[in-house]
VEXDREN-2710 file (C-alpha; in Angstrom, 1 decimal):
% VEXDREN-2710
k/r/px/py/pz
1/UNK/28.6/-30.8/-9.7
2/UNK/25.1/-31.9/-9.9
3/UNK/25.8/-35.4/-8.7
4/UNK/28.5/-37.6/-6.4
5/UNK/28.0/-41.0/-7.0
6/UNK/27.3/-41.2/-2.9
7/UNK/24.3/-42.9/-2.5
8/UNK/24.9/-45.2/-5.7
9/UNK/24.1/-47.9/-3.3
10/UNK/21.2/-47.0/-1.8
11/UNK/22.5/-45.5/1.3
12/UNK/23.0/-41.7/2.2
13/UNK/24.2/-39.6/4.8
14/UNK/21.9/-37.1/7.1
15/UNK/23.2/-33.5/8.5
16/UNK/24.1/-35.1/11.9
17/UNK/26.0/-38.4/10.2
18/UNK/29.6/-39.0/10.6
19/UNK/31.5/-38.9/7.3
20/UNK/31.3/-43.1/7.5
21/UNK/27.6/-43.5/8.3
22/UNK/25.2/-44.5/6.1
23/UNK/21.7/-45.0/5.8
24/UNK/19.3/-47.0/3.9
25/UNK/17.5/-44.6/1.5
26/UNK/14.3/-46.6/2.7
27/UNK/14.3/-45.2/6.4
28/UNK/11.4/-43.3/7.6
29/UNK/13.3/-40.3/7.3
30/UNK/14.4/-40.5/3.5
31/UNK/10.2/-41.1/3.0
32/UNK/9.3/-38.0/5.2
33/UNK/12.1/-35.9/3.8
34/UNK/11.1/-36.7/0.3
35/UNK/7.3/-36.6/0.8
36/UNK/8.0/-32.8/2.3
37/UNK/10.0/-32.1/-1.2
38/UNK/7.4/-33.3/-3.6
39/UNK/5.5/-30.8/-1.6
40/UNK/7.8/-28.5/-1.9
41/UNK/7.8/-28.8/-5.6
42/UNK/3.8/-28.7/-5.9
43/UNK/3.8/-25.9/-3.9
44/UNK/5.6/-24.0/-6.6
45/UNK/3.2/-25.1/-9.0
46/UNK/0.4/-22.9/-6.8
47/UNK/2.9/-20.0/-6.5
48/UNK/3.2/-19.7/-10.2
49/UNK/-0.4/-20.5/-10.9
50/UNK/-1.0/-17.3/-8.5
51/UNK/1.9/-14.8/-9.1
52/UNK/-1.1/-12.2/-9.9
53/UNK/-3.6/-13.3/-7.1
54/UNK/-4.5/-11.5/-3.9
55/UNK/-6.7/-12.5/-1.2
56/UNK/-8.4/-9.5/0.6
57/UNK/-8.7/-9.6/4.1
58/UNK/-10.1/-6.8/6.0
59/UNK/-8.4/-3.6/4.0
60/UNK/-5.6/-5.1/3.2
61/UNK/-4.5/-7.0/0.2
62/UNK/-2.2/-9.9/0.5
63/UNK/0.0/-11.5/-2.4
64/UNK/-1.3/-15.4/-2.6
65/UNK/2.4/-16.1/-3.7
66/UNK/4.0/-14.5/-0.7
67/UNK/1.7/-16.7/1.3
68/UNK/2.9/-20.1/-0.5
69/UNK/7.0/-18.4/-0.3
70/UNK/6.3/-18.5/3.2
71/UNK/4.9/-21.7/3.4
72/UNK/8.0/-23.2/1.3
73/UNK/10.9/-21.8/3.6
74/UNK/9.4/-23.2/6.2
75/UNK/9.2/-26.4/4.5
76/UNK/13.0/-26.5/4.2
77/UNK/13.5/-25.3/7.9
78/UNK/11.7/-28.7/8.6
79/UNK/13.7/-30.6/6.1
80/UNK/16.8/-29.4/8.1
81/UNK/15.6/-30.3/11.3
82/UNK/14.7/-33.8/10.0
83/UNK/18.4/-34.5/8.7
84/UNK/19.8/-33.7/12.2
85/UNK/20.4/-29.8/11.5
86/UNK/19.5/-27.3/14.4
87/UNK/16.9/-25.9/13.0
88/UNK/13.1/-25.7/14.3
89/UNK/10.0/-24.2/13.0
90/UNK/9.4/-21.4/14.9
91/UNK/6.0/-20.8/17.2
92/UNK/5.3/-17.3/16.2
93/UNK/5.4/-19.0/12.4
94/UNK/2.7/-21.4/13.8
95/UNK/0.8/-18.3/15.0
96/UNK/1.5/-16.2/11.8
97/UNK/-0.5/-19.5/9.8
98/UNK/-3.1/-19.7/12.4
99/UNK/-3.7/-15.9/12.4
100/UNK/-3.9/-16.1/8.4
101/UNK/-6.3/-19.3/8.7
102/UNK/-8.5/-17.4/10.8
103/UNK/-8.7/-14.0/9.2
104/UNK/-9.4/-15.9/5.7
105/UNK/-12.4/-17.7/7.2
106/UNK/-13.6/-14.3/8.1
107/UNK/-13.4/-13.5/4.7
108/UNK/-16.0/-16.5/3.2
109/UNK/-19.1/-17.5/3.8
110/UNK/-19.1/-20.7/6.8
111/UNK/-17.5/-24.0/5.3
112/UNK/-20.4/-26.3/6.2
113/UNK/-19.1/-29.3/3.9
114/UNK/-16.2/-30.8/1.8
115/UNK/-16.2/-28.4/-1.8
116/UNK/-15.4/-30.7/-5.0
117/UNK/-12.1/-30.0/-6.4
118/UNK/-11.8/-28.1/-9.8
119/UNK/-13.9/-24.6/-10.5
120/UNK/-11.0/-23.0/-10.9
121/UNK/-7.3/-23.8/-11.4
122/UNK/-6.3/-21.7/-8.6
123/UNK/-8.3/-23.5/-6.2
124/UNK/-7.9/-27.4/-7.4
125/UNK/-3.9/-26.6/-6.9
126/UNK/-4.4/-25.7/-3.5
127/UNK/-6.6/-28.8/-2.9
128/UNK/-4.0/-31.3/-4.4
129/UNK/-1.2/-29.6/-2.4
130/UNK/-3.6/-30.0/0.8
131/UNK/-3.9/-33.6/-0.2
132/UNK/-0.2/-33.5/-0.6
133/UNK/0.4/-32.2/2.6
134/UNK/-1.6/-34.5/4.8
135/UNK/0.7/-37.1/3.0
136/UNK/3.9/-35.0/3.8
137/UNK/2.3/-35.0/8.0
138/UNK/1.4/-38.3/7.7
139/UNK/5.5/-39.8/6.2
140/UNK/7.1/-37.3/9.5
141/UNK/4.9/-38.8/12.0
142/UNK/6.1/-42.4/11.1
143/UNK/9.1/-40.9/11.1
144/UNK/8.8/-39.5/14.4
145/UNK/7.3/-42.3/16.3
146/UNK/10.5/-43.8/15.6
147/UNK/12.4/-41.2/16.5
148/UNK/10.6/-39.0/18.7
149/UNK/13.5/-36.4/19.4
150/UNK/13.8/-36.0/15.4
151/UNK/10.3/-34.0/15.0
152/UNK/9.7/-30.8/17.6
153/UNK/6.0/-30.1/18.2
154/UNK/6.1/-27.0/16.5
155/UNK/6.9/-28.7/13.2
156/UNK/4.1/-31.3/14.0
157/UNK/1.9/-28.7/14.4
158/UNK/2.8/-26.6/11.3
159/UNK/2.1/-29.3/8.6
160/UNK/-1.0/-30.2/10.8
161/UNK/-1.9/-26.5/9.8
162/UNK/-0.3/-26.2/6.9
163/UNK/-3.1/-28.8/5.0
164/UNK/-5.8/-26.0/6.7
165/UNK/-4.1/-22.8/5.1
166/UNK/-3.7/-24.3/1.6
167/UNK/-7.7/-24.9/2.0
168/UNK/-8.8/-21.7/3.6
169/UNK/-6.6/-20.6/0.7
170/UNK/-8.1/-22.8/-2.3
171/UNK/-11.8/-21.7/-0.7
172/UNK/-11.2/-17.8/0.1
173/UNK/-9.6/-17.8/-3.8
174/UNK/-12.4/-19.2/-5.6
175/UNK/-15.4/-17.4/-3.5
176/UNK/-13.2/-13.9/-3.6
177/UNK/-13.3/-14.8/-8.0
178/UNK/-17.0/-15.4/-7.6
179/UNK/-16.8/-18.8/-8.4
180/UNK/-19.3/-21.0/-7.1
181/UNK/-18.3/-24.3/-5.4
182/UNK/-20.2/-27.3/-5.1
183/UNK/-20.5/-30.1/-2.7
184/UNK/-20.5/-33.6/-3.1
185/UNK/-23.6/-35.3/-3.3
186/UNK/-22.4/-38.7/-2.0
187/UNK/-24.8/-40.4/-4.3
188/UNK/-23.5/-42.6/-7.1
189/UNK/-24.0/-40.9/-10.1
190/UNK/-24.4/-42.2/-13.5
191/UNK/-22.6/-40.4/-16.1
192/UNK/-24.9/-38.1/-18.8
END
């Protein structure tokens, strides 16, 4: 059955809720639980606008998809722990994205300045679910501050670096294509 009829009055029930508890669907943690599925969802968007797309890094070859897969069901280990589930990102899945941040960079020139959304498709779905992301970070550390024991460190730390893979991804993509990028000028430009 796709639906109960259970939060017909704006209230729902978390992983750790007794059977009579209910919530507002406007507490923090509805937000930050709903901000970390739209991300989810766009997500999904950049793993089927890249089913085909590799980064290289070093000798090796890695599937951009695989990258985003990874990225997703980790997303639903911290939607878990933020209903009251015991579930926790892991550190060495902290370290994997770190280690992947890093060995992208390798792969590019130095990122000296912001890059303008949009030379390629790849690359402007990376930087909208960046955008996304910081959004996503932003809704769980409201949530947290409210409820400190809700949100480990690890999972703060994840979505911190979660906005820097989809970049490193979004940049290493588009130089990899040969696609020039272009800062912003920070002028006010008149259209032509």
């Amino acid at each position: 059955m796709l639906y109960t009829k259970k939060g017909d009055k704006g209230t729902s029930g978390l992983f750790c809720s007794s059977p009579s508890e209910h919530i507002s669907k406007t507490d923090t943690v509805f937000e930050a639980l709903g901000e970390i599925d739209q991300l989810n969802s766009l997500l999904g968007l950049c793993r089927a606008y890249n089913k085909s797309t590799y980064i290289k890094i070093g000798k090796k070859k890695i599937s951009v998809a695989e990258i985003v897969r990874a990225a997703q069901d980790t997303l639903f280990v911290i939607q878990a722990e933020l209903a009251g589930a015991p579930k926790r990102v892991k550190k060495s899945v902290l370290d994997e994205a770190e280690k992947l941040i890093d060995d992208m960079e390798k792969e590019m020139p130095p990122i000296k300045s912001f890059k303008l959304s949009g030379e390629s498709k790849e690359s402007a779905w990376f930087d909208y679910a960046r955008a996304v992301t910081r959004h996503a970070e932003r809704k769980v550390l409201i949530h947290a501050k409210a409820h400190p024991k809700a949100v480990s460190d690890t999972t703060r730390q994840y979505l911190n670096r979660l906005s820097s893979l989809l970049y490193a991804c979004a940049r290493v993509i588009t130089f990899q294509k040969g696609v020039k990028e272009y800062p912003p000028t920070y002028k006010t430009s008149e259209y032509r």
